[in-house]
Each structure stands twice: as C-alpha cells, then as structure tokens.
N, C-alpha and C positions, 0 to 999 in steps of 0.2 A: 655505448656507441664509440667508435673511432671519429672523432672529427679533423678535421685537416683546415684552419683557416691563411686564407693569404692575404695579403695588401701590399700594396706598391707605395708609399709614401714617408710620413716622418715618422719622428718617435711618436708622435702624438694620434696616428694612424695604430701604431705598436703598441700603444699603453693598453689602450681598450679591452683589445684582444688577450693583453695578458690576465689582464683582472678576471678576465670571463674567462682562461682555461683555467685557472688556478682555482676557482670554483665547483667548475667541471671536474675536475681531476678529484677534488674532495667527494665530489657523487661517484666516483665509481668508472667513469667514463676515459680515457684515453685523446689525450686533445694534443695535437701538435699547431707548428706555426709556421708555415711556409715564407720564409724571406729572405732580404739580401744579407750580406755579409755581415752587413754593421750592425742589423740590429742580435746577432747569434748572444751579445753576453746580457742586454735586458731579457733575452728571452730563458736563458736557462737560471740566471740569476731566481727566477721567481718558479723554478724546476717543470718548466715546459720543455718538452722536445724540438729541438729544434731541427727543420728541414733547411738545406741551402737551395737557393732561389738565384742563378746565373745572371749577375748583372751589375752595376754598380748604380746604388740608392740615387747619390749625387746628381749623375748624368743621368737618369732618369727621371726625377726632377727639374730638372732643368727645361727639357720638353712639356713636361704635365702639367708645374703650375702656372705658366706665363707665356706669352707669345716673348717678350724679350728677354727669353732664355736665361731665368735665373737661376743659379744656384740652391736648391732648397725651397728655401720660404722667406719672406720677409723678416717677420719674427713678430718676438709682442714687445710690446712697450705696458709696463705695470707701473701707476705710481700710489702712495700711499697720501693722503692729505688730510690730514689730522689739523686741528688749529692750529696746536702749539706746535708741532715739528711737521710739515710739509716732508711728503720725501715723492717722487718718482723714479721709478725703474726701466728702462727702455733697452729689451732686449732681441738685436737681432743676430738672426741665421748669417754665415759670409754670402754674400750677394756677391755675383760673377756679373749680371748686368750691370753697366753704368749707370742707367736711369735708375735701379733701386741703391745703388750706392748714393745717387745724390737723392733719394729718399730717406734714407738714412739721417743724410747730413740736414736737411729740411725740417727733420723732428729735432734733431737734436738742437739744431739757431730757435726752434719753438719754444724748445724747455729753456735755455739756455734767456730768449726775449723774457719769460714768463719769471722767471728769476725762483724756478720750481726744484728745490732741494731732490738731487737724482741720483740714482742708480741706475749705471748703463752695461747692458750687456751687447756689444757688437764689434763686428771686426773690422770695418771699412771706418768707421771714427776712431782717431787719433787717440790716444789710452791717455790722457792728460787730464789726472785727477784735482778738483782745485774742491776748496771748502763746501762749497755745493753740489760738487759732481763727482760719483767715486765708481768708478767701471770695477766688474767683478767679471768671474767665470759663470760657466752653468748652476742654474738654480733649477730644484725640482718645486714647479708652480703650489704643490699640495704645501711644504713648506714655508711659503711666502702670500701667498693669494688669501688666507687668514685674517693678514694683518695690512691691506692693503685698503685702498680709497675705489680704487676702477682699473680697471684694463684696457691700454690698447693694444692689439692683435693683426695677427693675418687673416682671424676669422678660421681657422680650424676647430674642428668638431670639439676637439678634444680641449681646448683652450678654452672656447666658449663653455661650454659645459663647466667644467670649476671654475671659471669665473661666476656663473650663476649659482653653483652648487655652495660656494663663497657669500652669494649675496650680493655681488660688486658687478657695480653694473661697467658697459665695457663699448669701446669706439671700435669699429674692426672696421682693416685697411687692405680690402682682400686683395686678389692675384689672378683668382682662377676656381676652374670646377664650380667643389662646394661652398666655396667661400663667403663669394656673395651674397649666395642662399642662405645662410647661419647670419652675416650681417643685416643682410633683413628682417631677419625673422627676432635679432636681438633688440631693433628699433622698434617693430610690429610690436612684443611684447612690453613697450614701454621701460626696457632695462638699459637703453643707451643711443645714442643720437644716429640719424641716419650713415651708413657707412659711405664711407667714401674710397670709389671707384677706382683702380688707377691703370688700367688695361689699356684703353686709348690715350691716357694723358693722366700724367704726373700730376698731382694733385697739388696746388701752388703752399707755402708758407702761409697765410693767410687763410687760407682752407682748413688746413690742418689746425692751427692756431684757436679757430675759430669752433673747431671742434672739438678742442682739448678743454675750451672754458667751458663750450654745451654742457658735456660730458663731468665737468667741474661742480655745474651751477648749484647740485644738489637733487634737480627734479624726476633725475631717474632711479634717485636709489630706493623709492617705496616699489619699484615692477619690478626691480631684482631681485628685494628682498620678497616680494611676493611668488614670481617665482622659487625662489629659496625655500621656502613654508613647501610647496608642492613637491620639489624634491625630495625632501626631507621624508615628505607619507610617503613616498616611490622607493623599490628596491628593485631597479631597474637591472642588477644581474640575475636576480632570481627570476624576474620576468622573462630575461633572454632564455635562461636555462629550459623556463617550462616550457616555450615555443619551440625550442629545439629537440625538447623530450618528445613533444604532441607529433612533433614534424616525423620525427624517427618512430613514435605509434603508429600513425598514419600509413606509413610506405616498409612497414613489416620491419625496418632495423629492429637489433634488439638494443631495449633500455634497459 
C-alpha cells in the first residue's frame, strides 16, 4: 500500500506516526508523512518520506489548542520522588499567552512552596539554577520517564501514553481538543488525580498544589502500574498495521 499520514500538531502528534511508518515500511508498504516544516528532520531521521504541508506548526497552534492563543502547548511537568533523593522536572512549551506564562510561574512558586528537588524545562521562567532547581533543554520523555515518580502534563495522547507505558501515574493540566479527554480518562482509570481544567480560569496555586500532593500521596500508582501490565501484553503497532492491511483488503488496494 501507499499510505500518506497527516497531522497538524506537536511532536508528540509526530512521534506516533513515525513509529507506525517505520514498521510499515519494514512490510513492504510505502508510507509518507504529510507536515509542517519543523517536523521534516524527525521524520526523515527515522527514513520516512517526507511531504511538505504549507504553514507554520507554531501559528497553527496557537488557534487549535486554546481560546487564549497560546503558543504550542503547555508542556509537562515530570518529577521523580524516590525517598532518599526527591527530584521533579517541569517541562514547558514558550507560551505566547500571558495567562499560561503565569501558569508557568504558578507551578513553579508550587514546587518551589513544596521544597521539591527540580528539573525545569521552560522558557517564560527565569533560568536561575539554585541547589534544588536545575533547568535543562529538551529531553526525549523515553529517556527520562523510566526513572521518574509521576507526570504532570498538557494531557497529550502521546505523553499520556508513556507515562502509563512507564507505570507512572500523571496529573494532566489540559488546554484543548483531546486533552481533557486523555485527562479523564487517566483519573477514570485510577492512574492519577482528576485533571484540572484551565480554558475558563487559571487554575489557582492552591489547586495546583493541592494536586501535586494528590498525585504525590502514593494511591495511584497500583492503576498505572495496572495499566502497565495491559500494555505490556498489547503490541499496539502490529495491531494498527493489521487494520490498515484488513482496510486495504477490503477496498481492493493491493497489500
């Protein structure tokens, strides 16, 4: 089959897709990747074809995931809390809104009250490393999400997924679309505390706070790691593969 996949969104819209033509491409089949500009070197890196898709990522974000027009996405916030060494990681997207910049800063006076040893990934907080808090660049989550305590999020498909694929259950602080869909469905599952909403209203210090201990206490981590066990029997690209084979049976392509 030729397939041609597109998506308007982040890397984490981008990841998926490449995993599943790099599989593809191992059968026999022909798979390109329709998108914008930025994502052209994840896609050939991993020997997809890549299509260019007229537009810029950014400014198209900015419309799709929020009514106050942010840049991107939020981000995630990851920390590890081990007894002996505490660490968390809060990593966000640059935010063009001002109401997510001062969500930004919201989490971080939380980590900061919580006296929570951190790794911060964002652009709108002031890069001021002190013995508890040490900002870094991009992290690829497969590398880090291992050895981690929980996750907070924007609640993306792809985020949420290895955090559970990880075991670690996760607070997600959506935006938009599918967001809040995935953060309920992470509470519904018993893998982390109800998400918290922030489309109408900023979500207070105290909210957040309050969700970070939830999230802390211990009692979600037997539904992540239960989910985790179910992941684990799942070979969820091979399943996509077969669907897409059945699909192209069905309507005469050739497989």
């Amino acid at each position: 089959m030729i397939i041609v996949a597109t998506t308007v969104g982040t890397t984490g819209d981008i990841a998926p897709l490449c995993e599943l033509g790099v599989e593809l491409i191992k059968r026999g089949h022909t798979f390109k990747i329709l998108a914008q500009e930025k994502f052209r070197p994840l896609i050939e890196e991993k020997g997809i074809i890549y299509c260019h898709l007229s537009g810029d990522a950014n400014h198209a974000m900015k419309w799709l995931v929020t009514d106050v027009k942010t840049g991107l996405e939020f981000g995630t916030a990851v920390f590890k809390l081990k007894k002996e060494n505490p660490n968390f990681m809060e990593e966000c997207e640059k935010a063009v809104s001002k109401d997510l910049i001062e969500l930004q800063k919201r989490v971080y006076r939380v980590i900061q009250k919580l006296n929570i040893k951190a790794i911060i990934q964002a652009d709108e907080i002031p890069h001021m490393n002190t013995n508890r808090i040490h900002f870094i660049g991009n992290i690829p989550y497969e590398a880090i999400f291992p050895y981690v305590r929980g996750v907070v999020h924007h609640g993306g498909c792809t985020t949420v997924g290895l955090a559970l694929y990880y075991g670690k259950p996760s607070l997600a602080i959506p935006l938009a679309m599918d967001q809040h869909f995935y953060g309920k469905q992470i509470h519904k599952l018993k893998a982390g505390p109800a998400c918290l909403y922030i489309r109408k209203k900023l979500c207070t210090e105290k909210e957040i706070e309050a969700s970070i201990l939830d999230l802390m206490s211990g009692k979600y981590d037997e539904g992540a790691k239960m989910v985790q066990e179910k992941m684990h029997k799942e070979n969820g690209i091979e399943k996509a593969i077969q669907a897409l084979e059945e699909y192209g049976e069905k309507y005469e392509y050739k497989v």
